[in-house]
DRENLUMBA-949968 format. One line per field, with one value per residue (C-alpha): residue in three letters; z, y, x. Coordinates in nm, 3 decimals, padded with zeros to 5 digits, always signed. Example, Ala and Ser with C-alpha at 12.3 -4.5 7.8 and 13.67 -1.06 7.14 Angstrom:
DRENLUMBA-949968
vovo: [ALA | SER] .
c3: [+00.780 | +00.714] .
c2: [-00.450 | -00.106] .
c1: [+01.230 | +01.367] .
//
This chain:
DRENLUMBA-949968
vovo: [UNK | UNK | UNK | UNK | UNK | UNK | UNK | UNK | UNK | UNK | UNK | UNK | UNK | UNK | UNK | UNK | UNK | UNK | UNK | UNK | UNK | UNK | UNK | UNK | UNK | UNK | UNK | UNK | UNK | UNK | UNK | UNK | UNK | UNK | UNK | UNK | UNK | UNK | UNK | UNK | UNK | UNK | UNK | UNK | UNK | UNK | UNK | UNK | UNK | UNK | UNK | UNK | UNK | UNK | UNK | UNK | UNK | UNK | UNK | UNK | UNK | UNK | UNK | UNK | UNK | UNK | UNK | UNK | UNK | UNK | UNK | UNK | UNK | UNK | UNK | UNK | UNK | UNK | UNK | UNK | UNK | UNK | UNK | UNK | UNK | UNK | UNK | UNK | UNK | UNK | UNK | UNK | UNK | UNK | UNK | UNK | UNK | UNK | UNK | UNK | UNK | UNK | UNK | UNK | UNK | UNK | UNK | UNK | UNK | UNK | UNK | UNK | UNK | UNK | UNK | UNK | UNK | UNK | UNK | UNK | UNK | UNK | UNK | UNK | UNK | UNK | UNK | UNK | UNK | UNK | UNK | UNK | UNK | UNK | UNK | UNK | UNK | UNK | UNK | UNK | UNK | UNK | UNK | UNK | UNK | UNK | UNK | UNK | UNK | UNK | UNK | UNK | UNK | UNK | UNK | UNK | UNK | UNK | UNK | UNK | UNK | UNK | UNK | UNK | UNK | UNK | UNK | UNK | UNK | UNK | UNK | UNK | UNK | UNK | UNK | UNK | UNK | UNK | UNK | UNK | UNK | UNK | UNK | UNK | UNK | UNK | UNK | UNK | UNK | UNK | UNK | UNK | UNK | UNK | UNK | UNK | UNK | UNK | UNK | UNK | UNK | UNK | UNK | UNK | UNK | UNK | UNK | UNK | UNK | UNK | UNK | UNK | UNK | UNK | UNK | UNK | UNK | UNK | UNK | UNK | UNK | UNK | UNK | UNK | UNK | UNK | UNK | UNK | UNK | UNK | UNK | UNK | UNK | UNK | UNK | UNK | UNK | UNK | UNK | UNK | UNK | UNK | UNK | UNK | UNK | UNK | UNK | UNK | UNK | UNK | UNK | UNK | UNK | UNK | UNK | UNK | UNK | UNK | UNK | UNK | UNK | UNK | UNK | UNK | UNK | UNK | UNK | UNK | UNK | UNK | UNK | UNK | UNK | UNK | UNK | UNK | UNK | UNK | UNK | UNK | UNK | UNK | UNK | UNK | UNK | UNK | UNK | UNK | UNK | UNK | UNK | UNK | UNK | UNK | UNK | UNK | UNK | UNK] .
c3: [+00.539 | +00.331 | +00.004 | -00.270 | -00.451 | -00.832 | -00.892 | -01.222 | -01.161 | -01.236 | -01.079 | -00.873 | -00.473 | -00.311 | -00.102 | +00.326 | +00.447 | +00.205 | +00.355 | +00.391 | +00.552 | +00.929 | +01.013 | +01.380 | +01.688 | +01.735 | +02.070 | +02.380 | +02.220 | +01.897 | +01.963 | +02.179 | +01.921 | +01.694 | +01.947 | +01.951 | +01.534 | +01.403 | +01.563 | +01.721 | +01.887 | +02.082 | +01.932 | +02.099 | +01.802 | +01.813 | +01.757 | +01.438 | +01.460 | +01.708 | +01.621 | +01.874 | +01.761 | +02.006 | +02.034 | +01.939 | +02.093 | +02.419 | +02.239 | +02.518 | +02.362 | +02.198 | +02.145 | +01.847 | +01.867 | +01.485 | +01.554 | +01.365 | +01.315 | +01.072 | +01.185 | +00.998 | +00.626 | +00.383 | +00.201 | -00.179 | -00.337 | -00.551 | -00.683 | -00.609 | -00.940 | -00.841 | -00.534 | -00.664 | -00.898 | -00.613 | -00.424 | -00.631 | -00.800 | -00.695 | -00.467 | -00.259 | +00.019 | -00.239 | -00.102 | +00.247 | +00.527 | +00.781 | +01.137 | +01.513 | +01.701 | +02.058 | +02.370 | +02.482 | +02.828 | +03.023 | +02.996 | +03.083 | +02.814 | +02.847 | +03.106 | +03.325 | +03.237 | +03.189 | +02.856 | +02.625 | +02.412 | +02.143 | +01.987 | +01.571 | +01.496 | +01.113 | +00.856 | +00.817 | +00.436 | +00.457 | +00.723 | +00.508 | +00.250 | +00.414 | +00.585 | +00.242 | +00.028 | +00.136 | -00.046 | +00.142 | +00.477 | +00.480 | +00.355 | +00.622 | +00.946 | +00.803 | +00.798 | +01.161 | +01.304 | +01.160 | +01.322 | +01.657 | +01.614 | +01.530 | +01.754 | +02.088 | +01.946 | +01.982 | +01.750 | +01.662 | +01.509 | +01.217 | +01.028 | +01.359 | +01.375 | +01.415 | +01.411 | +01.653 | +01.540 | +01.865 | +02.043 | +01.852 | +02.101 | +02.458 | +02.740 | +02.670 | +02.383 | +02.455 | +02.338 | +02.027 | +01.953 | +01.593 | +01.363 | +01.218 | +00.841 | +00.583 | +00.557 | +00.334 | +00.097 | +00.093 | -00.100 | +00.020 | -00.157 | +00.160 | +00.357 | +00.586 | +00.978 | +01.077 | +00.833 | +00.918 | +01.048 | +00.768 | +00.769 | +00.740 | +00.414 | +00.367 | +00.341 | -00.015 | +00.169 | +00.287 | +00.069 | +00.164 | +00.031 | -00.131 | +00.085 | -00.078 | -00.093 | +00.119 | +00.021 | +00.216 | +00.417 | +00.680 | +00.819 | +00.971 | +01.111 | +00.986 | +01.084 | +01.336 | +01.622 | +01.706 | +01.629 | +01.373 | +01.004 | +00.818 | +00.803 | +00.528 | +00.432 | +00.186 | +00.005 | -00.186 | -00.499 | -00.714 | -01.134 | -01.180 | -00.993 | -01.279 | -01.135 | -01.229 | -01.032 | -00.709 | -00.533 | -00.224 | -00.003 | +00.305 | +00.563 | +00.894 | +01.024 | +00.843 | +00.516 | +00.302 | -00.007 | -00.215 | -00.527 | -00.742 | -00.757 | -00.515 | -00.249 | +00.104 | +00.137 | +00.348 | +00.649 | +00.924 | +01.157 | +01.139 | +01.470 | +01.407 | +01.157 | +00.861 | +00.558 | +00.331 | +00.070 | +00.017 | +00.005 | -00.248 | -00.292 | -00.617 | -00.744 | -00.842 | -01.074 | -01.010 | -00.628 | -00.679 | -00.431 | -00.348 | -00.112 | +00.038 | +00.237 | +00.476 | +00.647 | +00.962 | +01.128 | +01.405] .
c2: [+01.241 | +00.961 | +00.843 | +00.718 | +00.413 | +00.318 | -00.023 | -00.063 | -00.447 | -00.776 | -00.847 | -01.136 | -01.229 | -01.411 | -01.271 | -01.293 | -01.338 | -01.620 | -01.793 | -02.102 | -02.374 | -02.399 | -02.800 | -02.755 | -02.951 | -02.672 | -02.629 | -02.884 | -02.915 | -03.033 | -03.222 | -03.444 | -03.472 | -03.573 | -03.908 | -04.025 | -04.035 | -04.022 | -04.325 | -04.078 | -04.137 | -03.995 | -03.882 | -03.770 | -03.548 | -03.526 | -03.185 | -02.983 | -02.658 | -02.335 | -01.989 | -01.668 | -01.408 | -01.120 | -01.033 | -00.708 | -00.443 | -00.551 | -00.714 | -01.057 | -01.302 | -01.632 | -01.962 | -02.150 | -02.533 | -02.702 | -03.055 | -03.376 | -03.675 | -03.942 | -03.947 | -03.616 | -03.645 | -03.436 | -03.161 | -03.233 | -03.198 | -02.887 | -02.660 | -02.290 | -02.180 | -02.420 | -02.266 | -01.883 | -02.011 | -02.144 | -01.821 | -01.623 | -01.813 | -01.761 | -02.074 | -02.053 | -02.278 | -02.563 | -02.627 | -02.729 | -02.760 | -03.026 | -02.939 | -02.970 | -02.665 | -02.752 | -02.525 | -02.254 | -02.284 | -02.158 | -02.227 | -02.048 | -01.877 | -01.906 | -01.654 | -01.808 | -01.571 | -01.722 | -01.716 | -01.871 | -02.184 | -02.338 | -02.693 | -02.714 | -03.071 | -03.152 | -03.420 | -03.480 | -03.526 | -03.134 | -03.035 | -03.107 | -02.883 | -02.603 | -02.625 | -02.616 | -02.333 | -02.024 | -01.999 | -02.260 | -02.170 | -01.797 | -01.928 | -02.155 | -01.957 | -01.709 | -02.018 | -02.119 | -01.745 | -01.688 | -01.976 | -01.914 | -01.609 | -01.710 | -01.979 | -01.811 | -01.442 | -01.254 | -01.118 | -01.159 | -00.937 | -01.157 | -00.932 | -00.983 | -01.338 | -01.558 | -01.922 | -02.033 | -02.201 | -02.368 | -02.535 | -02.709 | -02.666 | -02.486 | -02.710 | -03.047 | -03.131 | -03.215 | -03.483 | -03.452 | -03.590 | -03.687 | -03.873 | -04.187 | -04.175 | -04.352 | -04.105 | -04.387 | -04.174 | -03.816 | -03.687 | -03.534 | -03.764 | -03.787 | -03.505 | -03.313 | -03.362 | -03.116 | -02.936 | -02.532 | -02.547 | -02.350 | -01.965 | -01.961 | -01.846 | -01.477 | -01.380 | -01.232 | -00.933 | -00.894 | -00.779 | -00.913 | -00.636 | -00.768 | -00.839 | -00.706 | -00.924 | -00.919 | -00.952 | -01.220 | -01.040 | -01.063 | -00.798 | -00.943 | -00.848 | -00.899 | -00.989 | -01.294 | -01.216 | -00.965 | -00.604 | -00.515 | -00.387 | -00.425 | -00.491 | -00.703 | -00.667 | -00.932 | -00.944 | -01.165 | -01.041 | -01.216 | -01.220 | -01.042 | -00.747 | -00.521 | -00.387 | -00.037 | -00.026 | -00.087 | +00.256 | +00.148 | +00.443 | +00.452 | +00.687 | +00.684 | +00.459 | +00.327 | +00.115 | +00.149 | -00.056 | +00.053 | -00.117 | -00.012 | -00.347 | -00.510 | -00.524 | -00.361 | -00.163 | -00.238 | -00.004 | -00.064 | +00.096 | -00.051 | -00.103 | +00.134 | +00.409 | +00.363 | +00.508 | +00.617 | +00.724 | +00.389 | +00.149 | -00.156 | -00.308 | -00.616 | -00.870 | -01.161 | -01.315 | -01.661 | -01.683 | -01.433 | -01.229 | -00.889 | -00.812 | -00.481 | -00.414 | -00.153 | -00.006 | +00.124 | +00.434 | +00.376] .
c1: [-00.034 | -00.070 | +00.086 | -00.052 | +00.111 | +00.084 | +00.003 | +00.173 | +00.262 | +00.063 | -00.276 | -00.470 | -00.582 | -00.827 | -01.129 | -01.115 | -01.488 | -01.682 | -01.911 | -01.702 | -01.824 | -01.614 | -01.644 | -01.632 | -01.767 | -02.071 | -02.272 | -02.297 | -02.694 | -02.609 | -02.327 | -02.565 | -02.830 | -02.561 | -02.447 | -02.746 | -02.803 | -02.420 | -02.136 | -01.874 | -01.565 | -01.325 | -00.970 | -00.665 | -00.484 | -00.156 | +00.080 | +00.075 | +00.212 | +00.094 | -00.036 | +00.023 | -00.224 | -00.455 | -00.794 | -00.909 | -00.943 | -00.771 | -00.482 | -00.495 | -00.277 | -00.449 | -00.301 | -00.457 | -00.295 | -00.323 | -00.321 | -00.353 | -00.601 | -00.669 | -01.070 | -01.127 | -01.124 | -00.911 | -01.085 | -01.058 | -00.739 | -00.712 | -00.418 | -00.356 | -00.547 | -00.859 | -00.865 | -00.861 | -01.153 | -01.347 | -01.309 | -01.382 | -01.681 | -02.109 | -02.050 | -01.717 | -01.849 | -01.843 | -01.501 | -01.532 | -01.211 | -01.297 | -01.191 | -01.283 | -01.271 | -01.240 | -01.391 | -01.098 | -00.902 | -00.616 | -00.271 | +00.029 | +00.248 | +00.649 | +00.666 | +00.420 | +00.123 | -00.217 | -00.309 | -00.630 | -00.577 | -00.774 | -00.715 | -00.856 | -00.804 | -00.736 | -00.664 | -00.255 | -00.254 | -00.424 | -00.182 | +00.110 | +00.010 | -00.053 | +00.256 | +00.425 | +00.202 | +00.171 | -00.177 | -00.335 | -00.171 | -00.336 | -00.702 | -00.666 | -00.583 | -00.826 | -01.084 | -00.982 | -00.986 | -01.348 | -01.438 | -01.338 | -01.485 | -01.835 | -01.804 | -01.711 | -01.818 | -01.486 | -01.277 | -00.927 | -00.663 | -00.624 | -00.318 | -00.151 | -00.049 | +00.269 | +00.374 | +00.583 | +00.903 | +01.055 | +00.666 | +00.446 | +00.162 | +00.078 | -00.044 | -00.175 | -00.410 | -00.769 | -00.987 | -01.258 | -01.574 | -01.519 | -01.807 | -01.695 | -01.622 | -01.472 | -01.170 | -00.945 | -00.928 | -00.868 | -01.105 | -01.451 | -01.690 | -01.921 | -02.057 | -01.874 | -01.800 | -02.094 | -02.256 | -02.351 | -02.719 | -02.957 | -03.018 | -03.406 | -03.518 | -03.642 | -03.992 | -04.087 | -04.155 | -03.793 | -03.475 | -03.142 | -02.887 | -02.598 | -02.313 | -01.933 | -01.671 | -01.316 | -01.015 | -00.797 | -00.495 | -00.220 | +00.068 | +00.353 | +00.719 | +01.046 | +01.234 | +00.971 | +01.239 | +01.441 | +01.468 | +01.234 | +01.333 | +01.056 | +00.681 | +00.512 | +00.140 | +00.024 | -00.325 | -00.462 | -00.703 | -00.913 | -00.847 | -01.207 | -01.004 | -00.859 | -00.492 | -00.613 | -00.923 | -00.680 | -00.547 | -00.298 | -00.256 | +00.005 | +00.038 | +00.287 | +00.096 | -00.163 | -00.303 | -00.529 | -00.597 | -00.950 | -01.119 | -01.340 | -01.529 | -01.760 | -01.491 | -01.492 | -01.209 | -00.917 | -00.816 | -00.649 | -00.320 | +00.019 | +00.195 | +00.481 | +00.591 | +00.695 | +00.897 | +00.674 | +00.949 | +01.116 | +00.759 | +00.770 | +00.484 | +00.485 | +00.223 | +00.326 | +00.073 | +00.207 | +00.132 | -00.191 | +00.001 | +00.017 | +00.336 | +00.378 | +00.692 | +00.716 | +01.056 | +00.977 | +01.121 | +01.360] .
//
């Protein structure tokens, strides 16, 4: 049985699935073509911070090492509010993340058990901030996990993610092939590390249907370690959303969050029970987030 939750707080969140740009290092192919017309070099990053999330639907654990270097540039510098407009605007890829996605291997988690790791390489000036706003953290890792997946053509659980607080990275971080660019300044004047290689164009005779919109979201425990109390769902929705066009619905075990607008709507199963009577869910107009926490049922 599910229960259906008022939403008679303040509005605004971000979408999950525009067609940002992913700066990565792409196939073996291009990455050739590129030596021979682009100066490269090689980089050895340095540690950043490390993500634990699983693949879906096997739930195998993935290791997703952020690390640093000064040979990528810094996307443009832009405040929460610019970024919301962005997102939400005809044109989100106009505001591009530079990374290097490296090729996935094996390492061994704490407990010895092999385990797949991926290195994204990124400007520190960019690291810092994300590290700092919550905002720009979440469109990130959902940048970085939509890359991998169109890169390597798995998916990922992407609500079901943590950051580990006592490693900084698992196994020892690989080399990139970076392009050389002036990255003095951190600002994205020039054109990005690898541009994404062009669709072709439809035929007259063919009709692209319009695509809806996502809303960016995570679920996570709290509290990170230990026994459980609580889960948190946070969404993020754009100002275009009116709060009354929003029905949030939880069951037992299970979410779902609706819209009346062009937005896909938001289902998935939560990883234990949870009280239904005592749910708080708040927007905060300020952050453009929508929390939703969850007691579960011992």
């Amino acid at each position: 049985m599910k229960k259906s939750i008022t939403l008679d707080i303040d509005p605004t969140i971000m979408e999950k699935n525009m067609r940002i740009v992913k700066e990565n290092s792409v196939e073996e192919e291009f990455n050739k073509m590129l030596a021979d017309t682009v100066p490269t070099q090689i980089v050895k990053p340095r540690p950043g911070f490390c993500v634990k999330t699983f693949t879906k639907p096997d739930s195998k654990k993935v290791f997703v090492n952020v690390c640093l270097t000064e040979a990528i540039p810094c996307p443009r510098d832009i405040t929460n509010e610019e970024l919301m407009q962005i997102l939400n605007s005809e044109d989100p890829s106009s505001y591009r993340v530079p990374m290097s996605i490296g090729e996935g291997r094996t390492e061994q988690d704490k407990s010895g058990a092999p385990v797949t790791v991926y290195d994204v390489a990124v400007n520190p000036d960019f690291f810092s901030k994300i590290e700092k706003d919550d905002l720009f953290q979440t469109f990130f890792l959902t940048v970085v996990f939509e890359g991998l997946q169109d890169k390597y053509q798995f998916e990922l659980d992407m609500q079901r993610f943590t950051i580990l607080k006592n490693r900084k990275s698992i196994g020892t971080l690989q080399s990139h092939r970076i392009q050389i660019r002036d990255v003095k300044n951190c600002e994205q004047k020039t054109k990005p590390l690898i541009e994404e290689i062009q669709k072709p164009v439809l035929k007259k005779t063919e009709v692209s249907a319009p695509k809806k919109k996502q809303f960016i979201y995570r679920l996570r425990r709290e509290p990170p370690t230990g026994e459980i109390k609580y889960l948190l769902a946070e969404f993020m929705i754009p100002a275009s959303v009116d709060l009354k066009d929003l029905n949030l619905e939880i069951g037992e075990d299970r979410l779902v969050l609706a819209s009346k607008d062009n937005y896909e709507c938001v289902d998935f199963f939560l990883p234990c029970s949870v009280d239904q009577d005592i749910i708080d869910a708040e927007l905060n107009r300020n952050k453009d987030m929508l929390s939703v926490k969850m007691p579960i049922i011992n």
